[in-house]
N, C-alpha and C positions, 0 to 999 in steps of 0.2 A: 386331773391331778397335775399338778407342777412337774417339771421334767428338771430336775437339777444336775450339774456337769459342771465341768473343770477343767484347766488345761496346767499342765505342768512341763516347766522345761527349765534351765540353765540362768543362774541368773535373777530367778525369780525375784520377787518381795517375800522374807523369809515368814513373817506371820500369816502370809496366804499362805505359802505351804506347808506351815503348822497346821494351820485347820484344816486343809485339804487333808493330809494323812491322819490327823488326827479322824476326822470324821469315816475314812477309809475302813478305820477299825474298828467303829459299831455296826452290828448287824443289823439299827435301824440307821442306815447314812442317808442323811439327806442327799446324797451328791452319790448317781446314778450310774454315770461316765463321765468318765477321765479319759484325754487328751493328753497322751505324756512322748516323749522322747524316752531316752535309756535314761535317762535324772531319778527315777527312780528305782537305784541302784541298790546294791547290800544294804542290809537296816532296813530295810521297808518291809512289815510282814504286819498281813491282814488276814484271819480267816475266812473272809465274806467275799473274796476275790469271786467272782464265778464263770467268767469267761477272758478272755485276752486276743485280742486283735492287733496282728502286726499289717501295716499297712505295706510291706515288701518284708524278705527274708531278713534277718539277720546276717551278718559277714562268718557269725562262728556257730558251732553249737553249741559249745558250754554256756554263750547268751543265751540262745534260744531255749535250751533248757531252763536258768534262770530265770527268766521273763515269763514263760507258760510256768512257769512252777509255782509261782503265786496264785494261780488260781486255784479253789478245790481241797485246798488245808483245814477246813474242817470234814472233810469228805463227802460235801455235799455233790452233787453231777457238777463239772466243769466242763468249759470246749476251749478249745485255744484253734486260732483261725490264723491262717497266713494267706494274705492277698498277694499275688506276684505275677511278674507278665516276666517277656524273653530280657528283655532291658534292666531287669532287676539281674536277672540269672549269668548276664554279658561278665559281669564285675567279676566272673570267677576268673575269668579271661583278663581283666584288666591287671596290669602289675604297677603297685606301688613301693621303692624300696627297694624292689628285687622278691616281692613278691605278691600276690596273689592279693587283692581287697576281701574276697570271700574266699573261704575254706570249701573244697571242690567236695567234702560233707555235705553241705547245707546246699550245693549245687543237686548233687544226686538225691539229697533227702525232697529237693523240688519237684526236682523230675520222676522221681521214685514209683513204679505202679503196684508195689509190695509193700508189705503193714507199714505203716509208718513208727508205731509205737515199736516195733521189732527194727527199725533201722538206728532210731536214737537208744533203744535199749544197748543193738550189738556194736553202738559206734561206743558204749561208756563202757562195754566189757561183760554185759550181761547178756541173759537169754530168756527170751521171752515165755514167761510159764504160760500152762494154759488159762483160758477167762476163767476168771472166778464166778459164781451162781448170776450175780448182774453183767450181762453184756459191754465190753468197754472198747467197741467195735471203733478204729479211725475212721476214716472218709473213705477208704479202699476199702478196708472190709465190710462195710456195712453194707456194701452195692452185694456182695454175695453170702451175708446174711440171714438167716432167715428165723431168728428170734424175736419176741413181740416186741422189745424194747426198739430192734431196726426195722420193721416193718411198717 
Protein backbone atom coordinates (compact mmCIF):
# COMPACT_ATOMS: atom_id res chain seq x y z
CA UNK A 1 0.00 0.00 0.00
CA UNK A 2 1.15 3.58 -0.71
CA UNK A 3 1.93 5.52 2.49
CA UNK A 4 0.56 9.06 1.80
CA UNK A 5 1.61 12.24 4.02
CA UNK A 6 1.88 15.98 4.23
CA UNK A 7 3.60 18.62 5.71
CA UNK A 8 1.84 21.88 6.75
CA UNK A 9 3.38 24.96 7.96
CA UNK A 10 3.15 28.90 7.53
CA UNK A 11 3.27 30.24 4.46
CA UNK A 12 2.17 27.49 2.59
CA UNK A 13 0.82 27.33 -1.18
CA UNK A 14 -2.84 28.06 -0.27
CA UNK A 15 -4.47 25.11 -2.86
CA UNK A 16 -2.04 22.52 -1.22
CA UNK A 17 -3.53 23.33 2.07
CA UNK A 18 -7.04 23.25 0.76
CA UNK A 19 -6.52 19.76 -0.23
CA UNK A 20 -4.52 18.89 2.56
CA UNK A 21 -7.58 19.81 4.99
CA UNK A 22 -9.97 19.07 2.82
CA UNK A 23 -8.86 15.42 2.46
CA UNK A 24 -8.31 15.50 6.56
CA UNK A 25 -11.92 15.31 6.62
CA UNK A 26 -12.89 12.14 4.92
CA UNK A 27 -12.71 9.03 6.76
CA UNK A 28 -11.23 7.51 3.64
CA UNK A 29 -8.12 10.18 3.40
CA UNK A 30 -5.71 9.49 1.29
CA UNK A 31 -3.16 11.29 3.28
CA UNK A 32 -2.13 9.18 6.47
CA UNK A 33 0.26 11.79 8.19
CA UNK A 34 0.70 15.18 8.58
CA UNK A 35 3.75 16.96 9.46
CA UNK A 36 2.42 20.38 10.75
CA UNK A 37 3.53 23.20 13.01
CA UNK A 38 0.63 25.11 15.31
CA UNK A 39 -0.62 26.42 11.38
CA UNK A 40 -3.25 24.24 12.09
CA UNK A 41 -4.96 26.52 14.30
CA UNK A 42 -8.90 27.28 15.19
CA UNK A 43 -11.13 26.25 12.02
CA UNK A 44 -9.43 23.02 11.50
CA UNK A 45 -11.89 20.10 12.72
CA UNK A 46 -11.80 16.67 11.33
CA UNK A 47 -13.55 13.70 13.00
CA UNK A 48 -10.97 11.01 11.70
CA UNK A 49 -8.01 12.63 13.76
CA UNK A 50 -6.79 9.51 15.66
CA UNK A 51 -3.72 10.11 17.34
CA UNK A 52 -1.37 13.49 17.61
CA UNK A 53 2.27 13.66 18.09
CA UNK A 54 4.02 16.62 19.64
CA UNK A 55 7.49 16.35 18.93
CA UNK A 56 8.56 18.62 22.47
CA UNK A 57 5.88 20.06 24.91
CA UNK A 58 3.91 22.94 24.06
CA UNK A 59 4.76 26.50 26.06
CA UNK A 60 0.90 26.37 27.44
CA UNK A 61 -1.80 24.09 28.16
CA UNK A 62 -4.82 25.62 26.79
CA UNK A 63 -2.39 24.62 23.41
CA UNK A 64 -1.85 21.51 24.37
CA UNK A 65 -5.29 20.87 24.98
CA UNK A 66 -6.31 22.31 21.61
CA UNK A 67 -3.94 20.42 19.62
CA UNK A 68 -4.76 16.60 21.44
CA UNK A 69 -8.24 17.74 21.11
CA UNK A 70 -8.62 17.12 17.71
CA UNK A 71 -8.05 13.74 17.95
CA UNK A 72 -10.90 11.21 18.80
CA UNK A 73 -14.24 13.54 17.85
CA UNK A 74 -16.00 11.08 16.56
CA UNK A 75 -15.13 8.87 19.65
CA UNK A 76 -13.27 6.40 18.12
CA UNK A 77 -9.90 5.40 20.60
CA UNK A 78 -7.39 8.17 20.35
CA UNK A 79 -3.66 8.64 21.79
CA UNK A 80 -2.07 11.96 21.92
CA UNK A 81 1.92 11.39 22.47
CA UNK A 82 4.41 14.08 23.85
CA UNK A 83 8.11 13.54 22.90
CA UNK A 84 10.33 15.66 25.39
CA UNK A 85 13.97 15.49 26.85
CA UNK A 86 15.47 18.10 29.90
CA UNK A 87 16.22 20.78 26.99
CA UNK A 88 12.64 21.00 26.06
CA UNK A 89 11.62 21.23 30.02
CA UNK A 90 14.96 24.21 30.58
CA UNK A 91 12.44 26.76 28.72
CA UNK A 92 10.22 27.01 31.80
CA UNK A 93 13.49 28.39 33.25
CA UNK A 94 14.08 30.66 30.41
CA UNK A 95 12.55 34.30 30.50
CA UNK A 96 11.34 36.17 27.56
CA UNK A 97 9.65 39.60 28.29
CA UNK A 98 9.83 39.23 31.90
CA UNK A 99 8.54 36.01 31.52
CA UNK A 100 8.57 32.52 31.52
CA UNK A 101 8.60 30.83 27.42
CA UNK A 102 6.62 27.70 29.11
CA UNK A 103 3.94 27.78 31.56
CA UNK A 104 5.60 25.81 34.85
CA UNK A 105 1.79 23.70 34.01
CA UNK A 106 3.18 22.07 31.09
CA UNK A 107 6.57 21.86 33.13
CA UNK A 108 5.04 19.61 36.02
CA UNK A 109 2.44 18.06 33.55
CA UNK A 110 6.12 16.75 32.07
CA UNK A 111 7.38 15.71 34.96
CA UNK A 112 4.25 14.54 36.43
CA UNK A 113 4.21 10.76 38.00
CA UNK A 114 0.28 11.15 38.81
CA UNK A 115 -2.65 10.73 36.06
CA UNK A 116 -2.04 12.85 33.56
CA UNK A 117 -5.70 13.09 32.30
CA UNK A 118 -6.34 14.22 36.23
CA UNK A 119 -3.69 17.12 35.97
CA UNK A 120 -5.11 18.75 32.71
CA UNK A 121 -8.56 18.05 34.01
CA UNK A 122 -7.75 19.84 37.70
CA UNK A 123 -5.44 22.52 35.84
CA UNK A 124 -9.21 23.68 33.60
CA UNK A 125 -11.18 23.41 37.12
CA UNK A 126 -12.55 19.88 36.86
CA UNK A 127 -12.30 16.61 38.62
CA UNK A 128 -11.65 13.60 37.46
CA UNK A 129 -14.86 11.20 37.60
CA UNK A 130 -14.30 7.60 37.70
CA UNK A 131 -13.50 5.42 34.15
CA UNK A 132 -16.31 4.71 32.60
CA UNK A 133 -17.05 0.76 31.43
CA UNK A 134 -13.91 1.24 28.62
CA UNK A 135 -10.65 1.73 30.33
CA UNK A 136 -9.12 5.31 29.44
CA UNK A 137 -6.06 4.58 31.43
CA UNK A 138 -2.80 7.47 30.51
CA UNK A 139 0.77 6.17 30.33
CA UNK A 140 0.91 6.24 34.26
CA UNK A 141 -1.88 4.53 34.97
CA UNK A 142 -1.98 1.88 32.73
CA UNK A 143 1.68 0.60 34.29
CA UNK A 144 -0.86 -0.27 37.37
CA UNK A 145 -3.68 -1.23 35.57
CA UNK A 146 -4.95 -4.35 35.42
CA UNK A 147 -8.00 -4.30 32.90
CA UNK A 148 -7.90 -6.29 29.63
CA UNK A 149 -7.85 -3.32 27.41
CA UNK A 150 -4.11 -2.32 29.51
CA UNK A 151 -2.91 -5.69 29.79
Amino acid sequence: PTVHYAAMYSGQDEEYSKYVLSQLKLSSSKIKLVFCSSVMGLGFDSNYIGRVIHGKPTYHMTQYLQEFGRAGRAGQQATAIMHFNNNDLSECKRIQNGKAKMDKIMHDYCKSNTCLRGVILDYFGFIKPPSPSGCMCCCICKVSCNCSLCT
